[in-house]
Structures are given as structure tokens and as C-alpha cells.
C-alpha positions in Angstrom: -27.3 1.5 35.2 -28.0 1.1 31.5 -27.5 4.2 31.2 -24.6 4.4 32.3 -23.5 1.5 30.5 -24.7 2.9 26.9 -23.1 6.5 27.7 -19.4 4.2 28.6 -19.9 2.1 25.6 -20.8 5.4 23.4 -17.3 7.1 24.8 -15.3 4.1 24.1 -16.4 3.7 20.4 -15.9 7.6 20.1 -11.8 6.6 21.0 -11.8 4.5 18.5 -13.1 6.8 15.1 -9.5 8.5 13.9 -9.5 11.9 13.7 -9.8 12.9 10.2 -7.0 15.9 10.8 -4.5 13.3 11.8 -5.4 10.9 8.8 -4.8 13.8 6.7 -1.8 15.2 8.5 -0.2 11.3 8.5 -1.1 10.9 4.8 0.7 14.6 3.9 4.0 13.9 5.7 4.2 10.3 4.1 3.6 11.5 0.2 6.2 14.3 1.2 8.8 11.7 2.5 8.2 9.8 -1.0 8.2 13.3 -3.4 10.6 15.4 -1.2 13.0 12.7 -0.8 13.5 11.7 -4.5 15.7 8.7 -4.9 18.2 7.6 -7.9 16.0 8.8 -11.0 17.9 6.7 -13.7 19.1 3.0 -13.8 18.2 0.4 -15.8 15.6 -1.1 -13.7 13.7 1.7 -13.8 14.1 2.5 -16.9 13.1 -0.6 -18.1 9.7 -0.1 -16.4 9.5 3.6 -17.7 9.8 2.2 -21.0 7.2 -0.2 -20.6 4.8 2.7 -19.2 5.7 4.7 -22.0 5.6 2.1 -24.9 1.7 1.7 -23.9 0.7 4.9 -23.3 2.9 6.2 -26.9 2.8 3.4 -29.1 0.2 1.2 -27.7 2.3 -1.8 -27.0 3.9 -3.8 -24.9 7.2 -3.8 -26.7 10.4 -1.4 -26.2 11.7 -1.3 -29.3 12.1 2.4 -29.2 12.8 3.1 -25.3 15.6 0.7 -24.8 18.3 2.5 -26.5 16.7 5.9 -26.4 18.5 8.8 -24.5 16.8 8.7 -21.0 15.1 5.5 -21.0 18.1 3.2 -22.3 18.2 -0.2 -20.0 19.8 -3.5 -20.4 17.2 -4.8 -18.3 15.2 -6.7 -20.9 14.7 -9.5 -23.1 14.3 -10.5 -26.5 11.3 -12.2 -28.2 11.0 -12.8 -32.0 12.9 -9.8 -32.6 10.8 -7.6 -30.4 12.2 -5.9 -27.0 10.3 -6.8 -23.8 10.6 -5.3 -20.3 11.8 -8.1 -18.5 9.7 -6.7 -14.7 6.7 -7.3 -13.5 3.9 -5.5 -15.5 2.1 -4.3 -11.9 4.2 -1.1 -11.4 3.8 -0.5 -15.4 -0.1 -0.9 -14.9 -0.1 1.7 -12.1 1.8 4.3 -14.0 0.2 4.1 -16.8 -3.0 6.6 -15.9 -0.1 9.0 -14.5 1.7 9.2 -17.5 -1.2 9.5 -19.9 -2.7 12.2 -18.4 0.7 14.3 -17.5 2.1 13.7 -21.2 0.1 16.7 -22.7 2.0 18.6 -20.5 5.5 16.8 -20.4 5.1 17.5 -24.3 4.7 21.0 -24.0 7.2 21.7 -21.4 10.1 19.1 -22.5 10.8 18.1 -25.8 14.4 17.5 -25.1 14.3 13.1 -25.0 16.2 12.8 -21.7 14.7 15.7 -20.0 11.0 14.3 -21.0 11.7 10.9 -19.7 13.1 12.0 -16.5 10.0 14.5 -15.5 8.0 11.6 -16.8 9.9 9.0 -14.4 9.5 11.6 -11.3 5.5 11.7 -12.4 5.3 8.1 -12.9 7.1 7.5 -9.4 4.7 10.2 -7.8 1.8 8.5 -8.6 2.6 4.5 -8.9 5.1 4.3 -5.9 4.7 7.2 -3.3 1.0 7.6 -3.2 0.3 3.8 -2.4 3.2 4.1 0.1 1.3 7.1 1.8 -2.7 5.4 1.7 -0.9 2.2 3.3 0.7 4.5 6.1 -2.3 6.2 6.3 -4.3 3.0 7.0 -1.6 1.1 9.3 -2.3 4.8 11.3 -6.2 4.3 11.6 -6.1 0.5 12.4 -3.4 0.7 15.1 -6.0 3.7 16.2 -8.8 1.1 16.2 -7.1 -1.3 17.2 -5.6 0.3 20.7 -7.5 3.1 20.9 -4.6 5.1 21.3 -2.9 7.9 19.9 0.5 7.3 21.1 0.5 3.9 20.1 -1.0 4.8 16.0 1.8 7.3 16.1 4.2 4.7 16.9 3.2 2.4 14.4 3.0 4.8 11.5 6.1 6.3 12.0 7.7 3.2 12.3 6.3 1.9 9.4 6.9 5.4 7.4 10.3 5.5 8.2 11.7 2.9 10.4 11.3 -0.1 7.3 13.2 -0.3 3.7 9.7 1.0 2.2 10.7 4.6 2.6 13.6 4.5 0.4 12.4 2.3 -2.2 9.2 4.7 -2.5 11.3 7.2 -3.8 12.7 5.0 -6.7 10.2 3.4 -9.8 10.9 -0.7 -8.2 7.9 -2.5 -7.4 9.4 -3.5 -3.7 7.3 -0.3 -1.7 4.3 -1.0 -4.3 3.9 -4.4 -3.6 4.6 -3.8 0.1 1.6 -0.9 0.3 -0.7 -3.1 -1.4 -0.1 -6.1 0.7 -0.5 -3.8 4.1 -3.5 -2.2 2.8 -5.0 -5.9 1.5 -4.7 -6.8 4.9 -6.0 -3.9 7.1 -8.9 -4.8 4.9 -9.3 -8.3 5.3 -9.6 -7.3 9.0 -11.9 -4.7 8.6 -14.2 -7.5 6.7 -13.6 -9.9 9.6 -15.0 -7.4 11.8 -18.0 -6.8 10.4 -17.7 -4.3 7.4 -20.3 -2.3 6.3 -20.1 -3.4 2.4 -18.2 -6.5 2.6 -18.8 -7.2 -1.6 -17.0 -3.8 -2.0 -14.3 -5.0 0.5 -14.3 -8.2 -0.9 -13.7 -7.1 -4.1 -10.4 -4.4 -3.1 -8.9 -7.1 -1.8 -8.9 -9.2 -4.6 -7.6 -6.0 -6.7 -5.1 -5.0 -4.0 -3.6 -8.6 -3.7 -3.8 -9.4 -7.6 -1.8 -6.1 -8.1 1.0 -6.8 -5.6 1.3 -10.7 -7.1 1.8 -9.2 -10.5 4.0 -6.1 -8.8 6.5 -8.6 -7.2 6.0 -12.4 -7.8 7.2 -14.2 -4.8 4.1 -11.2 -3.2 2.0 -14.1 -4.5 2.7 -16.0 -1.6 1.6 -13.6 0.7 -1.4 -12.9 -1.4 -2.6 -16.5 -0.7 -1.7 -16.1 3.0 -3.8 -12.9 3.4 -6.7 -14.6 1.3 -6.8 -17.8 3.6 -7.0 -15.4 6.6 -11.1 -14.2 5.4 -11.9 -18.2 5.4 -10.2 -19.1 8.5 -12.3 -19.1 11.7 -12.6 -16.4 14.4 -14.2 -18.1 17.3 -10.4 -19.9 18.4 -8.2 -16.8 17.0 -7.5 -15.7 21.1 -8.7 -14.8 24.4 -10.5 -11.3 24.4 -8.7 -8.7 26.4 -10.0 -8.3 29.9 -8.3 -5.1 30.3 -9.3 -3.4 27.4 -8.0 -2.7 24.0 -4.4 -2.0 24.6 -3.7 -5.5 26.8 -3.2 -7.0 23.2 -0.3 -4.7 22.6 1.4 -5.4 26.0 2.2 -9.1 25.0 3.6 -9.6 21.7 2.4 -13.2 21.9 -0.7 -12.2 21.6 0.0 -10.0 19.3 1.5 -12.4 17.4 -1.2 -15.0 17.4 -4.2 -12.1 17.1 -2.6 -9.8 14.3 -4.6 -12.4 11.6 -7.1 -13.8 13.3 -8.8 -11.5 16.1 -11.6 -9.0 15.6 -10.9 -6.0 17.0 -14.4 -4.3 17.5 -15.0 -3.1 20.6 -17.9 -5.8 22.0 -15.3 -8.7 21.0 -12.1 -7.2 22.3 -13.4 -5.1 25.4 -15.5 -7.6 27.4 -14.3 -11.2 28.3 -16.0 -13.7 26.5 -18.9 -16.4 28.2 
């Protein structure tokens, strides 16, 4: 009988590890809806963060003196400080693309030296990098946990397409705005905060992306701060009243969105707490 019981137990946890083939193949089809897909290239708001990217990476500061009348990064979107030009966005897309651009300008200076033709091969880089390939990790998590979560294919499938290309996210992570950024880091500070509810293995290291992923999106889009707070408050807030376990397995939580509703923040979803009925 325990036997029997272990080798159950060992078949259900295997339905529950994602494949790493369909990570990889949900991961490639997202950062080619984001590249493939490109979106408007020039306007002022992204030029005004394409300056700011290239203003630190050039010039080492955090002015756009040069960049906001220059031929491919000209914007009106900025303000004026003691006769210095600012960027008037949020720095937290400008912090991501600044690794991108700094190591791609070696090559951008060798291939374009023509000012707009630079700046728009830098803003498709920058975009690549600061915008598309958040979009595709946060698609690529939302996969594994609905995976986890429901043990089923057809249901991870579900939720990652929707989320890929049934939601605003997909054509704003074509484009250098901070809307898909700070969406991706949101999702993916969340799908973390449940795996530390669960039981992570490294909880300091999980701990710790949180804070990064949630400080990033409240400096990516300000009202995201909000929702930073919210997803903080749900690793303090108890477990033991979140809701009933499901009695008939995993995918009963799905089949009410009630329950859904009420368990999406404060349920584990192992499967020893979501499997068997409580005492």
C-alpha cells in the first residue's frame, strides 16, 4: 500500500516539472513576437529614453544636452533644469538598456556612422534587450507556473498564449515605453513570491529577485509602485486561511474562478497542500 502510494505521489510530482523543450519553445516564439513584430521605431517618447540610454553610456551623464535635438533621437519629451536637458521618463527602462547599448556600440560605430541610422539600430538593440526579452522570461514563467499550478498542458498553453498575445503587452513590447517592462517584472515578481510561499529552495536568493524585480518596475512606471507594495504584502500575509485545498486535484482550482480569485495570492500550490484535503 505505501508503495503504491509513493509510486502515485512520485507520478504526480513528475506532471508537475515543465518540460524544458516547451519552456524553450514558449520563450523562442515570445522574443520572436517582440523582434519580428517591430513596433513604431521613432517618437518622442522613445526617443527621449534612447537619449537618456545613450547620454550615459556616451557622455556619462544623465543629461540630453546633445540627444534632444540630434537627428534620430530629437524629442520634446523632456524638461529643463539649470540649463541642462533631462529625460522627463522613468529612469527603469534607461537602466535596462544601458548594458545593451554599451556592449552593441562598438559595433553600431563600425557599421553606422550616419546619426539617424546609428540611433535607430541602437533603438531596435535597446528595445531587444530592455523590452522584448523581459516580455519573453515573464511568458516563459506565467507558462511553468500555470504548468505547476494545474498540472496541465492544455491549460499552461492557454495561459501563455493569452498572456503573449491576448493582453496590450504584446504590442507595447515592440516599442522602447516602459508599459510591457514594468508589466514583465511585476508578473515575474509574483510567480516568485509564490514560489517562495511554497517552499523555495533558496528563499534569500528569491527574496532578494523580488526586491530587484519589484524596485525595477516602481522606477519603470510609477503608479507600478502600488502593485509593488501589494505583491510585497502577499510574502507576510498568512497561508493557513488563504482557501480550502482541492479535493479533486490540482485543476478543481481552475474550474471556479472564485477560487481562483481568492487563491491566485494566497494559496500554495505544492502538491501535499493542494492535492489532499486538509485535517
Amino acid at each position: 500500500m505505501d508503495q503504491a502510494r509513493k509510486g502515485i505521489e512520485q507520478w504526480h510530482t513528475s506532471r508537475l516539472r515543465t518540460p524544458r523543450g516547451a519552456l524553450f519553445a514558449v520563450f523562442l516564439s515570445a522574443m520572436l513576437a517582440g523582434l519580428y513584430f517591430p513596433g513604431s521605431l521613432w517618437g518622442w517618447n522613445q526617443n527621449s529614453r534612447l537619449g537618456l540610454v545613450m547620454a550615459i553610456v556616451d557622455q556619462a551623464s544623465l543629461t540630453i544636452d546633445d540627444f534632444h535635438e540630434r537627428a534620430g533621437t530629437e524629442t520634446g519629451d523632456k524638461s529643463v533644469h539649470d540649463g541642462h536637458v533631462y529625460s522627463d521618463k522613468a529612469i527603469g527602462t534607461a537602466i535596462l538598456g544601458v548594458p545593451a547599448y554599451w556592449l552593441s556600440r562598438p559595433l553600431l560605430e563600425r557599421a553606422l556612422t550616419d546619426p539617424p541610422r546609428h540611433a535607430g539600430l541602437a533603438r531596435m538593440v535597446v528595445t531587444g534587450f530592455a523590452i522584448s526579452l523581459p516580455f519573453a522570461i515573464a511568458i516563459t514563467m506565467l507558462f511553468g507556473f500555470a504548468w505547476r499550478s494545474s498540472a496541465s498542458p492544455a491549460t499552461a498553453t492557454l495561459a501563455a498564449t493569452a498572456g503573449m498575445l491576448g493582453t496590450p503587452a504584446w504590442p507595447f513590447a515592440t516599442v522602447l515605453f516602459g508599459h510591457t517592462l514594468a508589466a514583465a517584472l511585476l508578473l515575474m515578481a509574483f510567480i516568485l513570491t509564490r514560489q517562495l510561499r511554497d517552499g523555495a529552495r533558496h528563499p534569500i536568493m528569491v527574496c532578494i529577485g523580488v526586491g530587484v524585480l519589484l524596485g525595477l518596475a516602481a522606477v519603470t512606471e510609477y503608479p507600478a509602485a502600488a502593485l509593488s507594495a501589494g505583491c510585497s504584502a502577499c510574502i507576510w500575509l498568512p497561508s493557513s486561511h488563504a482557501c480550502p485545498p482541492a479535493r479533486d486535484g490540482p485543476d478543481s482550482v481552475w474550474r471556479s474562478p472564485q477560487a481562483a480569485c481568492r487563491c491566485c495570492c494566497l494559496a500554495p500550490t505544492t502538491p501535499s497542500a493542494s492535492a489532499h484535503p486538509g485535517p
